[in-house]
C-alpha positions in Angstrom: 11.6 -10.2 -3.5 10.9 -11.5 0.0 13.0 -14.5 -1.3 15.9 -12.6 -1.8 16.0 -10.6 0.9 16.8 -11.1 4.2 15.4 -8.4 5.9 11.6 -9.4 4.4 12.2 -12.8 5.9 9.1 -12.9 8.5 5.8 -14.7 8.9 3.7 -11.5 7.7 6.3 -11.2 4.1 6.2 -14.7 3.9 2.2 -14.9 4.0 2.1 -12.2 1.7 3.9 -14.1 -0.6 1.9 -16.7 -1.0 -1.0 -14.6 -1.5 0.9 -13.4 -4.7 1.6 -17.1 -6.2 -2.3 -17.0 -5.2 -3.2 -13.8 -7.3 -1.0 -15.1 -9.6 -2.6 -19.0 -10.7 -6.0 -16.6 -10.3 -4.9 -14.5 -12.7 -3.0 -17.4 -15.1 -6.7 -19.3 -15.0 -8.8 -16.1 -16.0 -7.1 -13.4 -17.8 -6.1 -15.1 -21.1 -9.3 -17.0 -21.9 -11.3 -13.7 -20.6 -9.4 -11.7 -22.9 -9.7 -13.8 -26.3 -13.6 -13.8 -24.8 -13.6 -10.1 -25.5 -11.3 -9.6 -28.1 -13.2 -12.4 -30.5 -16.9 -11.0 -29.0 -17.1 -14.8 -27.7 -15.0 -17.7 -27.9 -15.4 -21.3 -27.2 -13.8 -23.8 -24.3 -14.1 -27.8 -24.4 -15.9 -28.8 -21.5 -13.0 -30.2 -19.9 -11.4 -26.9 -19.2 -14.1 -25.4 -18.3 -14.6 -27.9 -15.1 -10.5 -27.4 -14.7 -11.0 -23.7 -15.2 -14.4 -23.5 -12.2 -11.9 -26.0 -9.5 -9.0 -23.8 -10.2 -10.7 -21.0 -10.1 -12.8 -21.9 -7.0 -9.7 -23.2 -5.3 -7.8 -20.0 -5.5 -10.9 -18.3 -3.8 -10.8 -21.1 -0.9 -7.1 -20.8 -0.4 -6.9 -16.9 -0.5 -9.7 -17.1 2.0 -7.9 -20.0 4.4 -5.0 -17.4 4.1 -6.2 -14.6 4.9 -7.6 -16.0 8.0 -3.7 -17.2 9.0 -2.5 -13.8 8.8 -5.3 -12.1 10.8 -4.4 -14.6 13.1 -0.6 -13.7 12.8 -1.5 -10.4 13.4 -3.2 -11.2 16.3 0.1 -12.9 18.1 1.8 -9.8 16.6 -0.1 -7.4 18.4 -1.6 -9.0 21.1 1.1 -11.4 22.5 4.3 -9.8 21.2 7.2 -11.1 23.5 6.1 -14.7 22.2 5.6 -13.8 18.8 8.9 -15.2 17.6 8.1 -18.7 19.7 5.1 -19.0 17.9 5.3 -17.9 14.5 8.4 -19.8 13.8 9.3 -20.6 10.1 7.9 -24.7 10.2 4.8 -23.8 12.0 4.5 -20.7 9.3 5.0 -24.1 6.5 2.3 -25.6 8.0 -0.2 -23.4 7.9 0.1 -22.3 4.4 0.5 -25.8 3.2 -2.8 -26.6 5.6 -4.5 -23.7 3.7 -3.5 -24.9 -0.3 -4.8 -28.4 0.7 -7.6 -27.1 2.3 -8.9 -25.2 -0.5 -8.0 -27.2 -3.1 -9.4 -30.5 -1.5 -13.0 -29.2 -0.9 -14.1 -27.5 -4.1 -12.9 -31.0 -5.6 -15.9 -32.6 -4.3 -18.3 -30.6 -5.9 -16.5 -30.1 -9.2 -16.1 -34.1 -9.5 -20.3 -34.0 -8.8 -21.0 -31.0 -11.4 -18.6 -32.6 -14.1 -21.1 -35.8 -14.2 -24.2 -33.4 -14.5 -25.9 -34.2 -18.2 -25.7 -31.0 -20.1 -28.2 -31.2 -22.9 -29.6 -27.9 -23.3 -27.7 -24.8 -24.8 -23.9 -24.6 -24.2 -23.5 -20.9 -24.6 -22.2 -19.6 -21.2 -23.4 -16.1 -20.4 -20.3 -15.2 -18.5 -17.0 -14.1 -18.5 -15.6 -17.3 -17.6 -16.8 -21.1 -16.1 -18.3 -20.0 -12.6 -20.5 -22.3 -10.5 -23.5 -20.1 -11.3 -23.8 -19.7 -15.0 -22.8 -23.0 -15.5 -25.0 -24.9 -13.2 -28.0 -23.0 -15.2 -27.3 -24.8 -18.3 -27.7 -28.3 -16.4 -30.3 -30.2 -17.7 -29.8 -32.5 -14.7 -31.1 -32.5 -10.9 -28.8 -29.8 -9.3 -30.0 -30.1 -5.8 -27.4 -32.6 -4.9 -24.4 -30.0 -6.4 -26.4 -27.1 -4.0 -25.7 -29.8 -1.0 -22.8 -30.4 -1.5 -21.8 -26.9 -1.9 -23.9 -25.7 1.6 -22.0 -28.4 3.2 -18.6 -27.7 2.1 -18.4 -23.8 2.2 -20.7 -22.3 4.6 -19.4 -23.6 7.6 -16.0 -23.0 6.2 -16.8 -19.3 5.0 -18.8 -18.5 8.9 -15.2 -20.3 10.8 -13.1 -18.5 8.6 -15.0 -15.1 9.0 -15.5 -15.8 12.9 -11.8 -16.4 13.7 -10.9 -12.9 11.5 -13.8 -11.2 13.6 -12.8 -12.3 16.9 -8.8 -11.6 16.0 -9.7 -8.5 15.5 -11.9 -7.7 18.5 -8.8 -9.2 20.5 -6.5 -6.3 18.3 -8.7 -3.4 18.5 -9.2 -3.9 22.6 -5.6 -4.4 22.9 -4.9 -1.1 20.4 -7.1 1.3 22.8 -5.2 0.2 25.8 -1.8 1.7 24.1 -1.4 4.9 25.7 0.4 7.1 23.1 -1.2 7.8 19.7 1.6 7.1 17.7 1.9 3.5 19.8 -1.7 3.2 18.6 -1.2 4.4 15.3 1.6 2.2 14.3 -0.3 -0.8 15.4 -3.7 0.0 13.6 -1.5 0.5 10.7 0.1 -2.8 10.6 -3.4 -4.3 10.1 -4.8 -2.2 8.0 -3.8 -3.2 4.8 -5.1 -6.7 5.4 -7.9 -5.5 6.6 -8.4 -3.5 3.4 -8.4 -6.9 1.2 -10.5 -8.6 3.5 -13.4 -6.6 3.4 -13.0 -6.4 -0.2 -12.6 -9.8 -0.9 -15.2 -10.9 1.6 -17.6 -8.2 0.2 -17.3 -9.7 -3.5 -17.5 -12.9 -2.7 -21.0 -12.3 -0.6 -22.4 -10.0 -3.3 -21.6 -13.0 -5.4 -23.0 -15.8 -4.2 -24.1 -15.6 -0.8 -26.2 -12.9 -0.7 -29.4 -13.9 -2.6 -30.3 -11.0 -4.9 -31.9 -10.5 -8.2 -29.1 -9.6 -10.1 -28.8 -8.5 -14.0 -26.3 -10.6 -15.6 -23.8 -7.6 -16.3 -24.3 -7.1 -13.1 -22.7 -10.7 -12.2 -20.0 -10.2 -14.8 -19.1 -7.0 -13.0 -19.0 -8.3 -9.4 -16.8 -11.3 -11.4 -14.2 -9.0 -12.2 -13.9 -7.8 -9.0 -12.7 -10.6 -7.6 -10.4 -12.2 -10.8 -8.9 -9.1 -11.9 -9.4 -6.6 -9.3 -8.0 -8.3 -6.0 -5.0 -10.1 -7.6 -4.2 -6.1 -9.5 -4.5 -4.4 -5.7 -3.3 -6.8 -3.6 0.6 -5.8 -4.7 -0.9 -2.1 -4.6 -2.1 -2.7 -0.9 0.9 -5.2 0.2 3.3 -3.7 -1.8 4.0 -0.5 -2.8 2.4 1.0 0.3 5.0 -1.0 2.5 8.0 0.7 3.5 10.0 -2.2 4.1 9.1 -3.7 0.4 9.7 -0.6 -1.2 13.6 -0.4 0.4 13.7 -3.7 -0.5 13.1 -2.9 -4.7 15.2 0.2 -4.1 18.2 -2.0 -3.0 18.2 -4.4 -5.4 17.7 -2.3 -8.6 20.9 -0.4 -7.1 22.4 -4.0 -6.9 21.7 -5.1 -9.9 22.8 -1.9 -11.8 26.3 -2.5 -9.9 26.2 -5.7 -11.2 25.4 -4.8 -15.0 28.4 -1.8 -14.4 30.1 -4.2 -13.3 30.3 -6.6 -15.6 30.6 -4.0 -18.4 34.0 -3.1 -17.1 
């Protein structure tokens, strides 16, 4: 859809459309095996696509989390430095940035995969989990893990703290700048444009630190819960939130069904 139309051609739509191709190599990874998991009460995966299955599925978290910090950031210039907005958030300099965040996220996690790949796994091989995480899987290792822990401190904290300080300090910048607007409806039409990715931000954010940041004593249903929010339930509302709450997207389904219902009368005739 923001393809196709012209109208939806912006840095914000275009952002949001990768988030979608995100969602959707999420969900392609996840979904099917997770499924014949349930369906079967068990199933089993050769151990080669279970380490393809934990770097794809890392990678997608990394990349939706690079992203989401480039359109807080976009929103930022939006709101904050409007007359230059156009300058800045041209189309190549919108390339770059999304390319910058897929290699970014799919470059890290490949350092520890490669290291957890050559761990010696001798013990049982029954994974109690929905699919090939970092967690359950590290806990069948029969092999020192402390250099896998490393390597994962080193590659994803200080990424997850920049990523989460440049979203916090975007927004500080936004919400000063909001209560400065002088009419309500000036300051209600701003807050709104950010409040849908500020919705999947705290969400994802607050998954993703229930999962593996926040050290808890945790049941393992519990893990497989806080899992599914963030395989199946972010890539299902992120549409929901994006999508069908968005005026401008939901014009832009509305014309083309009319279009392509011309076209089908059209070519009956």
């Amino acid at each position: 859809m923001v393809s196709s139309c012209k109208n939806l051609h912006t840095p914000m739509y275009f952002f949001i459309s990768q988030l979608s191709i995100g969602d959707i190599l999420l969900t392609m990874i996840i979904v099917p095996s997770m499924l014949y998991i349930l369906l079967n009460n068990g199933g089993t995966i050769a151990f080669s696509n279970c380490i393809a299955q934990l770097y794809f599925l890392c990678s997608s978290e990394a990349f939706e989390g690079f992203l989401l910090t480039v359109m807080s950031y976009d929103r930022y210039i939006a709101i904050c430095n409007p007359l230059r907005y156009t300058s800045i958030m041209t189309s190549g300099y919108c390339v770059i940035l999304t390319v910058f965040c897929w290699l970014f996220g799919f470059s890290l996690i490949l350092i520890y995969t490669i290291t957890t790949s050559q761990l010696n796994f001798c013990g049982s091989n029954i994974i109690d989990h929905l699919c090939c995480d970092i967690v359950p899987l590290l806990e069948l290792a029969c092999s020192d893990i402390s250099i896998v822990h490393l390597e994962i401190y080193v590659v994803c904290i200080p990424n997850l703290v920049t990523t989460i300080t440049i979203i916090i300090v975007s927004y500080s910048y936004i919400v000063l700048k909001v209560v400065r607007i002088p009419s309500s409806n000036g300051r209600r039409k701003a807050f709104s444009t950010c409040s849908s990715h500020l919705t999947v931000v705290s969400i994802f954010y607050g998954t993703i630190f229930s999962v593996y940041v926040v050290p808890t004593k945790q049941s393992v249903t519990t893990n497989k819960i806080l899992s599914l929010l963030y395989t199946v339930l972010i890539p299902l509302i992120n549409p929901i939130i994006y999508s069908l709450r968005n005026r401008d997207i939901r014009k832009a389904v509305q014309e083309t069904f009319i279009l392509v219902k011309w076209k089908c009368f059209h070519n009956i005739l």
